[in-house]
Structure formats: C-alpha cells, structure tokens
PDB file of N, CA, C and O in Angstrom:
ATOM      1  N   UNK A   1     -16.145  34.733  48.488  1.00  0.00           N
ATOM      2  CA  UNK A   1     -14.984  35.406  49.028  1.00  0.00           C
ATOM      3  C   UNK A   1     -13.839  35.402  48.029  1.00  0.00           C
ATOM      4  O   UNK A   1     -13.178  36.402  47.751  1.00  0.00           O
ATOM      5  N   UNK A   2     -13.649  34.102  47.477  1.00  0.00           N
ATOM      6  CA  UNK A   2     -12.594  34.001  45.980  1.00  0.00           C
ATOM      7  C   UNK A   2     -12.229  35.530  45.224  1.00  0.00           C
ATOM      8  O   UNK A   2     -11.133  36.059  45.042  1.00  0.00           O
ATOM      9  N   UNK A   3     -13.739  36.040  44.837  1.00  0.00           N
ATOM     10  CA  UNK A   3     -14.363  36.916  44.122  1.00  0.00           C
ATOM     11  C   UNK A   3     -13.915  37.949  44.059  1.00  0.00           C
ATOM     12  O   UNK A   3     -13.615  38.599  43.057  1.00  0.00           O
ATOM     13  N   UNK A   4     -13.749  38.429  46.100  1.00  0.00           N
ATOM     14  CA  UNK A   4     -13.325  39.680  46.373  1.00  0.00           C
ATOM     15  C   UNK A   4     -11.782  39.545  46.947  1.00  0.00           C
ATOM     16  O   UNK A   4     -11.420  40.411  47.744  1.00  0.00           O
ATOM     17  N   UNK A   5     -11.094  38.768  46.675  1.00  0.00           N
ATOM     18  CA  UNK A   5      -9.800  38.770  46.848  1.00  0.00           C
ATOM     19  C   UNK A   5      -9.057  38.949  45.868  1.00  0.00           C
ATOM     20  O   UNK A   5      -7.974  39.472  46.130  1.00  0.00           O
ATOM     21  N   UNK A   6      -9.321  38.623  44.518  1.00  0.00           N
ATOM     22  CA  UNK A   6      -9.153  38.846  43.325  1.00  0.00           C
ATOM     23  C   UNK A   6      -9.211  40.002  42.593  1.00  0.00           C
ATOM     24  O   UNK A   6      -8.417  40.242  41.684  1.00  0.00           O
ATOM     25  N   UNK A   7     -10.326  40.922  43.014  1.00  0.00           N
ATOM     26  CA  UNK A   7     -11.098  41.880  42.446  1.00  0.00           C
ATOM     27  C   UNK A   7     -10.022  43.253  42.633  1.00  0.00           C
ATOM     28  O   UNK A   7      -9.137  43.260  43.488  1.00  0.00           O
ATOM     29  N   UNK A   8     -10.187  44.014  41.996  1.00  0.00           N
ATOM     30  CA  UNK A   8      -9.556  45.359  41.765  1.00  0.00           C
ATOM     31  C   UNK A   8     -10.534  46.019  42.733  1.00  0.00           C
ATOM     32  O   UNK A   8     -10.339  46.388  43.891  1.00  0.00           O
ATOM     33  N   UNK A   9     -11.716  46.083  41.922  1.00  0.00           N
ATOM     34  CA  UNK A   9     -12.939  47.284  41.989  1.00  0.00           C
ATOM     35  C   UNK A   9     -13.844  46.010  42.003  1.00  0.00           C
ATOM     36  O   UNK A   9     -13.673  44.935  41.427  1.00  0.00           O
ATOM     37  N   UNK A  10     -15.155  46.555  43.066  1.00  0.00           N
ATOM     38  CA  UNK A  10     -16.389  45.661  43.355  1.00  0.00           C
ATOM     39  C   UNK A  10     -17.171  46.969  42.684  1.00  0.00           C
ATOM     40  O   UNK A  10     -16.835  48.142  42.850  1.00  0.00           O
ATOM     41  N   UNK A  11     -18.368  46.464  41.835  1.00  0.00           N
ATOM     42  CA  UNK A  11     -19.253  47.525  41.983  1.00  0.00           C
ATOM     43  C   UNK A  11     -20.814  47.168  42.170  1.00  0.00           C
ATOM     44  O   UNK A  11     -21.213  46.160  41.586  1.00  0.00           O
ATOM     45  N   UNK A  12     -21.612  47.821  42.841  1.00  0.00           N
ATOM     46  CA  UNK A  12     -22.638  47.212  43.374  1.00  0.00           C
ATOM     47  C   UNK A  12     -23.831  47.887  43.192  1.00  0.00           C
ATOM     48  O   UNK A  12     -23.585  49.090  43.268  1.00  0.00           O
ATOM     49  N   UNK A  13     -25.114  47.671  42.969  1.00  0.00           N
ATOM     50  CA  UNK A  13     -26.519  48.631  42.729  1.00  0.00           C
ATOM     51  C   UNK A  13     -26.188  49.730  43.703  1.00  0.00           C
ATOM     52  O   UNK A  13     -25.335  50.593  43.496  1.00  0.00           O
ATOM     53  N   UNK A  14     -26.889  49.635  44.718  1.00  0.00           N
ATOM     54  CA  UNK A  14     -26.857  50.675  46.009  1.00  0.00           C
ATOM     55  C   UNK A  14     -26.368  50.452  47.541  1.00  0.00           C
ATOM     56  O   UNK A  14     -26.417  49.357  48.100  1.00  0.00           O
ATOM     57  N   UNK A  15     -25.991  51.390  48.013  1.00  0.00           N
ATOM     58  CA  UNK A  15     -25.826  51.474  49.298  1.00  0.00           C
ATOM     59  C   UNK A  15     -25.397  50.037  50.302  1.00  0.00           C
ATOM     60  O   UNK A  15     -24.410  49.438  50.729  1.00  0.00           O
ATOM     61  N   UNK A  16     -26.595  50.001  50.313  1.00  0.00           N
ATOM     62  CA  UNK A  16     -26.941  48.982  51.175  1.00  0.00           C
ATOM     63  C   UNK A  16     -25.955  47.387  50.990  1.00  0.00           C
ATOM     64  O   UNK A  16     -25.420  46.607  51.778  1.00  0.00           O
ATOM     65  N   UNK A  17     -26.086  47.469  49.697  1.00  0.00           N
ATOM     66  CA  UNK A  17     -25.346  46.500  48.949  1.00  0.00           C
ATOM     67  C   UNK A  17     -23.772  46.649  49.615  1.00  0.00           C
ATOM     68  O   UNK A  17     -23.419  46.006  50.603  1.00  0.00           O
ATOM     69  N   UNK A  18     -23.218  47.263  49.153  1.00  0.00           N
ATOM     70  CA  UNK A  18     -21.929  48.288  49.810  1.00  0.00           C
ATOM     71  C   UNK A  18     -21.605  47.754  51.517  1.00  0.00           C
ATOM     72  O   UNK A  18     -20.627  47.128  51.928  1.00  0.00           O
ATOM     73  N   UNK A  19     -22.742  48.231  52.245  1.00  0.00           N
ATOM     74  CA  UNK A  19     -22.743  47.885  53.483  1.00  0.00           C
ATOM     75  C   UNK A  19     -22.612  46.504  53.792  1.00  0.00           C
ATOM     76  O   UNK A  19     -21.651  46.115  54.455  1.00  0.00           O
ATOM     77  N   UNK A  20     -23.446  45.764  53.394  1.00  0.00           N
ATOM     78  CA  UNK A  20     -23.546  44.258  53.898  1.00  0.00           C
ATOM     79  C   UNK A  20     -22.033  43.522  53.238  1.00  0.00           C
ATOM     80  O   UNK A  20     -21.598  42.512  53.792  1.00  0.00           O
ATOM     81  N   UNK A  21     -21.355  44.076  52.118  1.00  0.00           N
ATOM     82  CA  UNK A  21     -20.478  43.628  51.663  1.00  0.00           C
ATOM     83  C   UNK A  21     -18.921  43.938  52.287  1.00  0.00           C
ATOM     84  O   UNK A  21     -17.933  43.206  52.245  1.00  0.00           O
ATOM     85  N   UNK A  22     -19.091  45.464  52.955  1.00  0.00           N
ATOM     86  CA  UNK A  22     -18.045  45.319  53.867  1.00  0.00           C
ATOM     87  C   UNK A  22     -18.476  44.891  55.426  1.00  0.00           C
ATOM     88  O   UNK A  22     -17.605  44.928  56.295  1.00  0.00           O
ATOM     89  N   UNK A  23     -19.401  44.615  55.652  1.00  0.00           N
ATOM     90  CA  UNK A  23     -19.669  43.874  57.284  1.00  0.00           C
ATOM     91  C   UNK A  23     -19.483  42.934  57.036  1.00  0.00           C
ATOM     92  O   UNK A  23     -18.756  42.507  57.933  1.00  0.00           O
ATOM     93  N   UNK A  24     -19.723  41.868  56.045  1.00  0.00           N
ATOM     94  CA  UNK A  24     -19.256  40.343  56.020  1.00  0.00           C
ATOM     95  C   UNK A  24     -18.267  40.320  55.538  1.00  0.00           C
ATOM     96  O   UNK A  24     -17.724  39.401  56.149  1.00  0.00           O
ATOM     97  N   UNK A  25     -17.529  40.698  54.795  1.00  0.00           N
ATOM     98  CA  UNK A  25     -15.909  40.518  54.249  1.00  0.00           C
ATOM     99  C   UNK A  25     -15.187  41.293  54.623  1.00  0.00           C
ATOM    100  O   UNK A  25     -14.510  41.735  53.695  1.00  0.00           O
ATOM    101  N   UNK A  26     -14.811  41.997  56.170  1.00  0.00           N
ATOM    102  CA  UNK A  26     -14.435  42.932  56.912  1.00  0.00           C
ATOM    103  C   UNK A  26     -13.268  43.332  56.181  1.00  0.00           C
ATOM    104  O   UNK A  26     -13.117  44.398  55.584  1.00  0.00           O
ATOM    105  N   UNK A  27     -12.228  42.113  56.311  1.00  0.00           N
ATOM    106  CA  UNK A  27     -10.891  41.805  56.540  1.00  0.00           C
ATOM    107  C   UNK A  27     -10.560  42.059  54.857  1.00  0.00           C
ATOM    108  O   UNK A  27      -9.657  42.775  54.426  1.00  0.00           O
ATOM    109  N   UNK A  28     -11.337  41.436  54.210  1.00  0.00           N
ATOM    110  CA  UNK A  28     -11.286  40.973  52.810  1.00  0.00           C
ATOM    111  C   UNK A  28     -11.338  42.245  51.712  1.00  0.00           C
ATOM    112  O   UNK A  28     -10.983  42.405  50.544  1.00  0.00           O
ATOM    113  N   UNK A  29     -12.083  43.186  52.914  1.00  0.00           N
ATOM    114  CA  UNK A  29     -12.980  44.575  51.819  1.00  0.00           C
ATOM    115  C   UNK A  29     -11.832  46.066  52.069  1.00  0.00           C
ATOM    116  O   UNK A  29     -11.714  47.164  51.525  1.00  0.00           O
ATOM    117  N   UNK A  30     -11.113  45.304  53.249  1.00  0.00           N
ATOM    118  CA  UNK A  30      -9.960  46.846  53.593  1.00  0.00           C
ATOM    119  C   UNK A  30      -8.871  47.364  52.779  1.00  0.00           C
ATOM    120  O   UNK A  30      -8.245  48.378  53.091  1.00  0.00           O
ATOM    121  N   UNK A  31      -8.656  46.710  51.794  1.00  0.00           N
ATOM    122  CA  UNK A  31      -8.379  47.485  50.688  1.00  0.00           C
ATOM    123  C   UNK A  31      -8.462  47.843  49.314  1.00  0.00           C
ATOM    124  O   UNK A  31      -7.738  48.267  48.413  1.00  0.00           O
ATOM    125  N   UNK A  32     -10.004  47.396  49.584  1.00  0.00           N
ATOM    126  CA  UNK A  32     -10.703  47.597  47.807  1.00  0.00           C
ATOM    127  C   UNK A  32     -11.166  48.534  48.032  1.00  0.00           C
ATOM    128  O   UNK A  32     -11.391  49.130  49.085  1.00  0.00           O
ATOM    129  N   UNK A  33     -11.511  48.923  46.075  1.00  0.00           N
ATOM    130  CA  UNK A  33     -12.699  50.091  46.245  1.00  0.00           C
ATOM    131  C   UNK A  33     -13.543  49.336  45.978  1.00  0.00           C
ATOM    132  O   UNK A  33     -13.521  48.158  45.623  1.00  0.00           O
ATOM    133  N   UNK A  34     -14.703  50.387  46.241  1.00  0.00           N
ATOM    134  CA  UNK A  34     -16.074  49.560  46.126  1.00  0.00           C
ATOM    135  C   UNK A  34     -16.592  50.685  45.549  1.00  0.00           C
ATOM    136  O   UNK A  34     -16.191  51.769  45.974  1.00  0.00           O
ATOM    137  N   UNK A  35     -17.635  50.649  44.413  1.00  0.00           N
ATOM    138  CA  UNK A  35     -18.522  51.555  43.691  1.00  0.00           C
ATOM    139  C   UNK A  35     -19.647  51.563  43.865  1.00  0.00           C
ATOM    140  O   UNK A  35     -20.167  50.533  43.435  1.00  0.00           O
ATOM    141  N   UNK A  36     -20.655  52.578  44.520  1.00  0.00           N
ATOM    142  CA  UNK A  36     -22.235  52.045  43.947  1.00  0.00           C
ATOM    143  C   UNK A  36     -22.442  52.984  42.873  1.00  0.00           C
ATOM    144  O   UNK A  36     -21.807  53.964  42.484  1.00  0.00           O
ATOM    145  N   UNK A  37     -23.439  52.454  42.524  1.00  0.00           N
ATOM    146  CA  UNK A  37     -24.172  52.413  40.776  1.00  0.00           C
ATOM    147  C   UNK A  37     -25.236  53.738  41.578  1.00  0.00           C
ATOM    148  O   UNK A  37     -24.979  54.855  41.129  1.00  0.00           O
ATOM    149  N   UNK A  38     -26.025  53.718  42.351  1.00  0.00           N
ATOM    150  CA  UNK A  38     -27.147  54.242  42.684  1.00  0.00           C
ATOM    151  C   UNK A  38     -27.957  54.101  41.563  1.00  0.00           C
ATOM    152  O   UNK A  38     -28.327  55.129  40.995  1.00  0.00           O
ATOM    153  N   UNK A  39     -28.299  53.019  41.145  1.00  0.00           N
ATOM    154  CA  UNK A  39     -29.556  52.323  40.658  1.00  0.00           C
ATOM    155  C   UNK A  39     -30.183  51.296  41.206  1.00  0.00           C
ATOM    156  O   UNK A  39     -29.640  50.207  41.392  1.00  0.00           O
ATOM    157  N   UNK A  40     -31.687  51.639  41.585  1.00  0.00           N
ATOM    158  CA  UNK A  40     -32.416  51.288  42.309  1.00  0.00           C
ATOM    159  C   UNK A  40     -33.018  50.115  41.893  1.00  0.00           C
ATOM    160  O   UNK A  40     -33.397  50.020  40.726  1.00  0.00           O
ATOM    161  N   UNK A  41     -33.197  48.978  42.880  1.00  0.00           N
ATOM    162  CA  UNK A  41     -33.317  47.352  42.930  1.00  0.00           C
ATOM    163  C   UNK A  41     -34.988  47.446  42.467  1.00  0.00           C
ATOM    164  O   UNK A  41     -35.933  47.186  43.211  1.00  0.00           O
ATOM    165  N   UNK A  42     -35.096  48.004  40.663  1.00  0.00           N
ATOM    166  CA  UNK A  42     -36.737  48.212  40.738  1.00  0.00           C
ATOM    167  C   UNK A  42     -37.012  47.350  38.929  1.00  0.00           C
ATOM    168  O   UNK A  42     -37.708  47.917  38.085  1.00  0.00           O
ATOM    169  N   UNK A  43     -36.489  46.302  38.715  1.00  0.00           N
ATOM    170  CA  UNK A  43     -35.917  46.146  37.372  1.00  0.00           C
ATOM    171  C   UNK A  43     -36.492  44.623  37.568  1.00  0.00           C
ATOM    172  O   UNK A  43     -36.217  44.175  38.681  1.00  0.00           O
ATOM    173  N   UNK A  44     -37.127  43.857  36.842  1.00  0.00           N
ATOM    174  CA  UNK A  44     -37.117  42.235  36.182  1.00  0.00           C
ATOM    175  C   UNK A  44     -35.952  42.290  35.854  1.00  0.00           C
ATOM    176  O   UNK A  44     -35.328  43.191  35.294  1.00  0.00           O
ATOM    177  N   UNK A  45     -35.374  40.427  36.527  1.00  0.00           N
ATOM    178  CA  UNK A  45     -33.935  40.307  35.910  1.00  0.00           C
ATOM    179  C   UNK A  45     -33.928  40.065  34.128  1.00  0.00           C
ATOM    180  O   UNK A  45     -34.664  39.467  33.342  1.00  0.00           O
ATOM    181  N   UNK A  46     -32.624  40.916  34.008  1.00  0.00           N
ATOM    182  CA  UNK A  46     -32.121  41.070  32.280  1.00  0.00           C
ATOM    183  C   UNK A  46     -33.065  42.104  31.485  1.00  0.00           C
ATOM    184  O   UNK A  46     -32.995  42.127  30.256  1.00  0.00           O
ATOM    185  N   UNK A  47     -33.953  42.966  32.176  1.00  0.00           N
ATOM    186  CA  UNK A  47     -34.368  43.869  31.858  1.00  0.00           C
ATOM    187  C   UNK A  47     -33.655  44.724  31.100  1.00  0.00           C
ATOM    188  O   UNK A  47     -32.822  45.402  31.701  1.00  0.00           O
ATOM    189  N   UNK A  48     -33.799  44.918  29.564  1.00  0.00           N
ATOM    190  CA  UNK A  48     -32.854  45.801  28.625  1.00  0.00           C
ATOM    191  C   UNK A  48     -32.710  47.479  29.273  1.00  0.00           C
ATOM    192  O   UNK A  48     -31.678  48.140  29.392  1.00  0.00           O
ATOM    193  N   UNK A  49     -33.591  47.719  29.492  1.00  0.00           N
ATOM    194  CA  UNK A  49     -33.309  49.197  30.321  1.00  0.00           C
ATOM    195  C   UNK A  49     -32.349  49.153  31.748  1.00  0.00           C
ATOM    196  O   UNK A  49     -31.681  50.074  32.218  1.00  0.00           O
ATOM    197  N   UNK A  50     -32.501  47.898  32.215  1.00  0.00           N
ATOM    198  CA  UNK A  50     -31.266  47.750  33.139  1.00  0.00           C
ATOM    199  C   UNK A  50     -30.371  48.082  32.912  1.00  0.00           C
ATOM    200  O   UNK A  50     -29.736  49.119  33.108  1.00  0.00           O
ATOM    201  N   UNK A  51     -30.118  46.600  32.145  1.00  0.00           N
ATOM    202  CA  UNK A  51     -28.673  46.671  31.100  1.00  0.00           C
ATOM    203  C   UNK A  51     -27.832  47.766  31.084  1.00  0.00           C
ATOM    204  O   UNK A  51     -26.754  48.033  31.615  1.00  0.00           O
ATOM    205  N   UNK A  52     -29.032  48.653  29.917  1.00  0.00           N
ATOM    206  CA  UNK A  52     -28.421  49.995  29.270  1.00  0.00           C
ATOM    207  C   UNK A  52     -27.991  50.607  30.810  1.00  0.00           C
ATOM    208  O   UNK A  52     -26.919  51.189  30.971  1.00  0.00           O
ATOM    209  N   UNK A  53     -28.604  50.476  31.504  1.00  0.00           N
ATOM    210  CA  UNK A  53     -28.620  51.996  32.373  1.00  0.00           C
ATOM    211  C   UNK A  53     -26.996  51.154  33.297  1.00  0.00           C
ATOM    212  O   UNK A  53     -25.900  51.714  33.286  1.00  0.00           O
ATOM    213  N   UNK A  54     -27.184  50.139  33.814  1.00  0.00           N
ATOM    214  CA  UNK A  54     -25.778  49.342  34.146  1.00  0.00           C
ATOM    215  C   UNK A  54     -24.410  50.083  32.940  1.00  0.00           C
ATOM    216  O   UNK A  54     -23.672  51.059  33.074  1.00  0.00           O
ATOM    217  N   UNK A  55     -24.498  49.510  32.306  1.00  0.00           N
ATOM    218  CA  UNK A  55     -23.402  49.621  30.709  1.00  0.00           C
ATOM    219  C   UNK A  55     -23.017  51.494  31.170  1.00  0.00           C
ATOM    220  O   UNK A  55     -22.036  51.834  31.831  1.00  0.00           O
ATOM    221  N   UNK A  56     -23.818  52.215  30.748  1.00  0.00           N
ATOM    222  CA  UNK A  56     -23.740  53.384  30.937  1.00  0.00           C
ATOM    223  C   UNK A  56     -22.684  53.908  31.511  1.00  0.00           C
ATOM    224  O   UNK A  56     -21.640  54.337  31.020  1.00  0.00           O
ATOM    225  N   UNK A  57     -23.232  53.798  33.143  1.00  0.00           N
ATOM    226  CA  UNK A  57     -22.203  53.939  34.129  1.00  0.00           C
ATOM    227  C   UNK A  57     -21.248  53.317  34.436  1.00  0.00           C
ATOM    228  O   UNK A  57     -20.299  53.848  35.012  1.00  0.00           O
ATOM    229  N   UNK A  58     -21.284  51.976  34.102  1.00  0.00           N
ATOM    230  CA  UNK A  58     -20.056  51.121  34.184  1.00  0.00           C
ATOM    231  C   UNK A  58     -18.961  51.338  33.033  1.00  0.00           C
ATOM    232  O   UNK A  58     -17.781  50.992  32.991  1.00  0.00           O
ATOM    233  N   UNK A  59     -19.384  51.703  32.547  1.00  0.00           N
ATOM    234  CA  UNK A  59     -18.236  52.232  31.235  1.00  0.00           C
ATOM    235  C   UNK A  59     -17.688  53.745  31.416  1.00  0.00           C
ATOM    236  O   UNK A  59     -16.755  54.365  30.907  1.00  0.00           O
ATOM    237  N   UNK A  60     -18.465  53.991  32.160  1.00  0.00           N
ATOM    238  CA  UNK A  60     -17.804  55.525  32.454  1.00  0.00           C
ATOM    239  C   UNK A  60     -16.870  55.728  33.514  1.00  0.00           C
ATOM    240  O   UNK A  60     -16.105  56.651  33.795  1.00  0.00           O
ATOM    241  N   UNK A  61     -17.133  54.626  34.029  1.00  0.00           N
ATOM    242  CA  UNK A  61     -16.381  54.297  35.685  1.00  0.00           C
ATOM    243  C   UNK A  61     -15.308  53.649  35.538  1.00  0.00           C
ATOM    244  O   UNK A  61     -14.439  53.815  36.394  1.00  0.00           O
ATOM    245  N   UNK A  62     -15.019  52.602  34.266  1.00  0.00           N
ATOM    246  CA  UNK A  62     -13.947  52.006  33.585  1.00  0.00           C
ATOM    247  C   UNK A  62     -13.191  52.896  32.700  1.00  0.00           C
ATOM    248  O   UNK A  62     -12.115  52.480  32.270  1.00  0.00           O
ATOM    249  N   UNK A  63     -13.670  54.254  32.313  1.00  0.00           N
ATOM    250  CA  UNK A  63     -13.358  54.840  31.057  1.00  0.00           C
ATOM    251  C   UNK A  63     -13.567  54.034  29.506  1.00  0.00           C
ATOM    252  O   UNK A  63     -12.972  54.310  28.464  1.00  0.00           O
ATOM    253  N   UNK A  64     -14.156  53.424  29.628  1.00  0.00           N
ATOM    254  CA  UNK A  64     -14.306  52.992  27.779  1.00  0.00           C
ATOM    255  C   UNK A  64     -14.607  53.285  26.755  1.00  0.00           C
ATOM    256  O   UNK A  64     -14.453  52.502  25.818  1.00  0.00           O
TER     257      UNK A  64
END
C-alpha cells in the first residue's frame, strides 16, 4: 500500500491486473492513473524479450 500512495502512475501487464488493484486499494487507487501495458502474462521471469517489449512501451508512456 506504501507503494501506491507514493506513486504518480501505477503501470501494470493487463487488465485484470488493473482490476484487482483498484478493488483492493479502493480508497488508495481514486486518484491515480493506472496504465496497462497489454502484454500478456506468457514470458519466464527476466525474459530479454520481455524486457525489451516492457522498456518499449514504458518509455513511450514516460516520453524518453
């Protein structure tokens, strides 16, 4: 909870992710944004094609 009180922007794989994160942090999530990635939970963790494909969009979503 620390995490998301702090946070500007949450950003998360998919959907679902999104969902469970504003049903449990109701109170906590009402005035963030929240991003999904729509990349699909299909990856070994630290998988370099992850990575890349994470980096990608997350830098585009930051502007960098």
């Amino acid at each position: 909870m620390k995490d998301i009180r702090w946070a500007d922007l949450i950003i998360v794989m998919e959907e679902k992710h999104r969902q469970r994160i504003r049903a449990e942090f109701r109170d906590e999530m009402r005035y963030k944004a929240i991003e999904v990635l729509a990349i699909e939970d299909r990856y070994q963790f630290m998988d370099p094609e992850l990575i890349d494909e994470i980096r990608a969009v997350v830098d585009s979503l930051l502007e960098l």
